[in-house]
C-alpha positions in Angstrom: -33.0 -46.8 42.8 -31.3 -48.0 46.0 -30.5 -44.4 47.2 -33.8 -43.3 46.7 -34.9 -45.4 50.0 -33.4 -43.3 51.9 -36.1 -40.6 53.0 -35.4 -37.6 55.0 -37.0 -34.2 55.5 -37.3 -31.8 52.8 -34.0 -29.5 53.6 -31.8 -28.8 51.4 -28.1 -29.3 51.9 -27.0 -25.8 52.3 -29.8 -25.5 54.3 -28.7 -28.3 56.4 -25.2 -26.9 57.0 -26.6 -23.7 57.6 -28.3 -24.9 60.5 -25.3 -26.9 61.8 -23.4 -23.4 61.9 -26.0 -21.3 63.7 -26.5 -24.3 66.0 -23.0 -24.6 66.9 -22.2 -20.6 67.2 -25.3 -19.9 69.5 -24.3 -23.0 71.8 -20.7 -21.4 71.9 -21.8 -17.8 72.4 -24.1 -19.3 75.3 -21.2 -20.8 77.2 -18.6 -18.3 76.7 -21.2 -15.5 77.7 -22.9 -17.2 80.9 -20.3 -19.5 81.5 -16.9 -19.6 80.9 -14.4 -21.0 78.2 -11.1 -22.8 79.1 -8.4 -19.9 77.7 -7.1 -19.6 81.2 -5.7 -23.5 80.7 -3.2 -21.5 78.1 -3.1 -17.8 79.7 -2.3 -19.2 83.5 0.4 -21.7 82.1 3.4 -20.5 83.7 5.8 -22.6 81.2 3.9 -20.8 78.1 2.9 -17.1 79.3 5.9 -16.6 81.9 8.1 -14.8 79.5 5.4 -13.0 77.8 3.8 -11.6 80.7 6.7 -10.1 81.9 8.2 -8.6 78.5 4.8 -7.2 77.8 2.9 -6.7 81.6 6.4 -5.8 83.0 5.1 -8.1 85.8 6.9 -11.4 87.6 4.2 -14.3 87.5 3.0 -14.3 90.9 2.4 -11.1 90.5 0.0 -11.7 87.7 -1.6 -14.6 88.9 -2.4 -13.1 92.6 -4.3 -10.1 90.9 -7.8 -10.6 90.4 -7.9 -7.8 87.8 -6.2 -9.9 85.1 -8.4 -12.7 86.2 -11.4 -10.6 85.6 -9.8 -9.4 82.2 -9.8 -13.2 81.2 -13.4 -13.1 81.8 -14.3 -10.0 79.6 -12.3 -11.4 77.0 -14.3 -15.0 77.2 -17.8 -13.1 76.7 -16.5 -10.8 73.9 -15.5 -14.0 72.0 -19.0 -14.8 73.3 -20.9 -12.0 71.4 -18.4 -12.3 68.6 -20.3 -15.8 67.9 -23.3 -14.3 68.1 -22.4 -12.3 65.5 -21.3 -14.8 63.5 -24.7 -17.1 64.1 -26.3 -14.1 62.6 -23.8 -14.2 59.6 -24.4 -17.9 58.9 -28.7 -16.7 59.2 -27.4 -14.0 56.4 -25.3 -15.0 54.3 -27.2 -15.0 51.3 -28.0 -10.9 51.9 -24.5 -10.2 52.9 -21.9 -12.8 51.8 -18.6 -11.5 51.5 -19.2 -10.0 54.9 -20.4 -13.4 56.3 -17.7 -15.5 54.9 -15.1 -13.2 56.4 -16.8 -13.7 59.5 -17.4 -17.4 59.3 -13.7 -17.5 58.4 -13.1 -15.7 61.7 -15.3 -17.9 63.8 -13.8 -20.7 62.4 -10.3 -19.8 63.1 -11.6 -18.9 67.2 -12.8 -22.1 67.4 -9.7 -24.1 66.2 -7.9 -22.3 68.9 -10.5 -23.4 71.5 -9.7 -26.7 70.1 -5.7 -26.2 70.8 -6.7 -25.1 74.1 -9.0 -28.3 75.0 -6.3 -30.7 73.2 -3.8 -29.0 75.6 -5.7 -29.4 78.3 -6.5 -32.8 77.5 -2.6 -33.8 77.9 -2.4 -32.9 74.0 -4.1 -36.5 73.6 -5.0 -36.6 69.8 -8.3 -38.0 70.2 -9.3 -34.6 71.7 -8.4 -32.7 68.9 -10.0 -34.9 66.5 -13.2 -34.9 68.5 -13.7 -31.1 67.8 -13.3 -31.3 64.3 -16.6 -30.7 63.1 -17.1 -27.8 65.1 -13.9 -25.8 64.1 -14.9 -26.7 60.7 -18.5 -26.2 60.3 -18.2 -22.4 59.7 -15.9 -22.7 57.3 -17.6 -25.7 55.1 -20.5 -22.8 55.5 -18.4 -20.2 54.4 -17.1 -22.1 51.6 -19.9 -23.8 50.2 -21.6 -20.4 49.8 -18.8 -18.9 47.5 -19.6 -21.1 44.6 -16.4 -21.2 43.0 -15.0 -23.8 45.3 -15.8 -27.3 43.6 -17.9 -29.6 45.0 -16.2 -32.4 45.4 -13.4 -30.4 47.5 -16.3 -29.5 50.0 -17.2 -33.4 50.2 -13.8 -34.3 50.7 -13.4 -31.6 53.5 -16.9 -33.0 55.1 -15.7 -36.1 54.9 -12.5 -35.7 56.6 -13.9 -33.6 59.7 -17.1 -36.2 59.7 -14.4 -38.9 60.2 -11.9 -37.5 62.5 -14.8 -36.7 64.8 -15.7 -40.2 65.0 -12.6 -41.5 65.7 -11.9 -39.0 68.3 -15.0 -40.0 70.0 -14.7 -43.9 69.0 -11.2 -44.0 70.7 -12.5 -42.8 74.1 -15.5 -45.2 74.1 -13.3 -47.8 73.8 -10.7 -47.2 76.5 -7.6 -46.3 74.2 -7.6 -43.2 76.2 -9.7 -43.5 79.9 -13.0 -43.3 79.2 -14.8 -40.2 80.5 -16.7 -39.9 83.5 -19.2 -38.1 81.6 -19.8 -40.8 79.0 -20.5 -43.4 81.3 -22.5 -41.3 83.6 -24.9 -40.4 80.5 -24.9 -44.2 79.7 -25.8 -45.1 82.5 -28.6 -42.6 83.3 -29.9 -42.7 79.6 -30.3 -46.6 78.9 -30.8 -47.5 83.2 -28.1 -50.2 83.5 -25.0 -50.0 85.4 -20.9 -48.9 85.6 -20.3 -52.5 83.8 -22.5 -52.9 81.4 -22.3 -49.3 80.5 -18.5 -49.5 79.8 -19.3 -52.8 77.4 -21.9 -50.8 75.6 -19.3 -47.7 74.9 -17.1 -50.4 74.0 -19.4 -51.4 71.1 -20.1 -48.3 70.1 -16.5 -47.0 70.1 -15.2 -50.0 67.2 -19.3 -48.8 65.3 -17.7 -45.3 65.6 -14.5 -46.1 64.3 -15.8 -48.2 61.5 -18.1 -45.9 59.9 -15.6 -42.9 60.0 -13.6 -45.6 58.1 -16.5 -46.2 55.9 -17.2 -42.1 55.2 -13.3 -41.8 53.5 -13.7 -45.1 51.9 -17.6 -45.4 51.0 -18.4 -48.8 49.8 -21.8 -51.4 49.3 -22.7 -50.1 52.9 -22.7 -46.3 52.5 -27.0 -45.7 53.1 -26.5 -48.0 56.5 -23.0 -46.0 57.4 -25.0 -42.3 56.5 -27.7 -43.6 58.7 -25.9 -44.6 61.4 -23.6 -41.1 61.8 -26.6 -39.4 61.5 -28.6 -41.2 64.3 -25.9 -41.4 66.7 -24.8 -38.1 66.2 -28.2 -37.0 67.1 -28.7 -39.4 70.0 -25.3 -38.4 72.1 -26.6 -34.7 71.1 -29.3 -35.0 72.7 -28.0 -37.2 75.6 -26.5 -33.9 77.2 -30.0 -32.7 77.7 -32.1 -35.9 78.1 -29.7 -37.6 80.6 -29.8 -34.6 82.8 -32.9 -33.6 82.7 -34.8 -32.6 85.8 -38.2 -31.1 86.0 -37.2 -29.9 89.8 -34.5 -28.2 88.2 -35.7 -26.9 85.1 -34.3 -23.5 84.6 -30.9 -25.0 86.0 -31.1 -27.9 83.6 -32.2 -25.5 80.2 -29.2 -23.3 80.8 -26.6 -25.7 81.7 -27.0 -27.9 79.0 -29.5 -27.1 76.5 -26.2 -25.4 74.6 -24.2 -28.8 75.2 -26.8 -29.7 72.5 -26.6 -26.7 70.2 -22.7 -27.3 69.9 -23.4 -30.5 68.7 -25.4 -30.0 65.5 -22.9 -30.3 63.5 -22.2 -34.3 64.8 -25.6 -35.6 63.0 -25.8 -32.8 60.9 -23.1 -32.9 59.1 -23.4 -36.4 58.4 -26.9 -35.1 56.7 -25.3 -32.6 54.6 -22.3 -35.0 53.6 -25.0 -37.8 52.2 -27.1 -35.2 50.8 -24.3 -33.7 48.3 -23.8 -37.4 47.9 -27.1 -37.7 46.4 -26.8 -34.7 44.6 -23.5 -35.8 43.2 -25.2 -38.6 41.3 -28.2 -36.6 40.3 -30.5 -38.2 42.8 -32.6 -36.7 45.8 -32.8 -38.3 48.9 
């Protein structure tokens, strides 16, 4: 049959999502513990903490904000949400040995990174695309967490894949194509990765951006073209993964350029990933094997 053309590696799709998960939780324990998170976009907002710091701190708000120990607190905070997804990459490794103690934790994880999701859509002028972007990530733990219960129907788990798979390509398909300004970063990783300039660069996003947009369309409402739409998310989910690294890479700066953005790549499993999973229950769901 038709579906059977479409040849992958031998992983199965728990397998698959599993590996999304540990991905994503090691990328974010890396940048909370060495670098930083942005919770200080919501803790140093004046308009939102004002009130609470000074019912619970007792403290006016230059007070708060002119003492480095609550800036330093901040910091403790980010790296113990750090090793908290360590923990959790560990629970997504073991969830078959331990797995109502995973899944609460997964659960958890989840949760921690939907509010690091608030926080970037905040920070991000609340534009929508933002939030739709990080998608997959908040919801890669909990797919995980869910799929392993086994009481949870399948076709609920697809329908949750499906929705994250999609809102994460819009998110990114509305930025490519200038709906919101088009990040500096994108076209700088164009540009560096393909050799061609500002122009041409913003043209190319452009393209990519309405491709984006179409095939999270075509993931809701799968049609004749669902292999080509499957293989597409998949590639260019792994390709603008592994941009982070490749366009930066420097063998100058090695150890710079390994921990600065080999966990922009880890974060990012889920985008091509997921996509895998997704076509693989698919299969399944017909009682074929890809």
């Amino acid at each position: 049959m038709r579906y059977r053309t479409f040849q992958l590696f031998n992983f199965s799709s728990f397998q698959l999502l599993q590996t999304a998960a540990v991905g994503l939780l090691l990328g974010r324990a890396w940048q909370h513990i060495f670098w930083d998170a942005p919770y200080r976009e919501l803790l140093w907002d004046e308009y939102w903490m004002k009130d609470i710091v000074a019912q619970i701190l007792g403290l006016s708000w230059s007070e708060y904000v002119s003492n480095p120990l609550y800036d330093e607190r901040i910091q403790i905070f980010t790296q113990g949400i750090g090793w908290f997804y360590v923990i959790s990459a560990l629970a997504a490794v073991g969830i078959h040995w331990f797995p109502r103690l995973a899944r609460g934790i997964l659960n958890v994880s989840g949760c921690a990174l939907f509010l690091l999701a608030l926080i970037a859509w905040k920070e991000y002028s609340w534009q929508i695309g933002q939030l739709l972007e990080y998608s997959l990530q908040w919801a890669t733990p909990l797919l995980l967490a869910a799929s392993s219960k086994g009481s949870i129907p399948e076709k609920w788990i697809r329908y949750a894949t499906r929705t994250a798979i999609s809102a994460t390509f819009i998110g990114h398909g509305l930025y490519a194509i200038g709906y919101y300004p088009v990040p500096g970063n994108f076209i700088e990783m164009t540009m560096r990765s393909l050799g061609i300039a500002e122009d041409a660069a913003k043209m190319f996003l452009f393209s990519i951006g309405i491709l984006d947009i179409l095939a999270a369309l075509g993931v809701i409402w799968p049609g004749r073209f669902k292999t080509a739409i499957f293989a597409y998310l998949i590639l260019w989910g792994l390709l603008t993964s592994l941009a982070r690294v490749w366009s930066y890479f420097s063998i100058d700066f090695f150890e710079n350029w390994w921990q600065m953005w080999i966990h922009e790549l880890l974060i990012r499993f889920p985008h091509f990933l997921l996509p895998w999973f997704l076509w693989r229950k698919e299969l399944e769901s017909l009682g074929l094997k890809s």
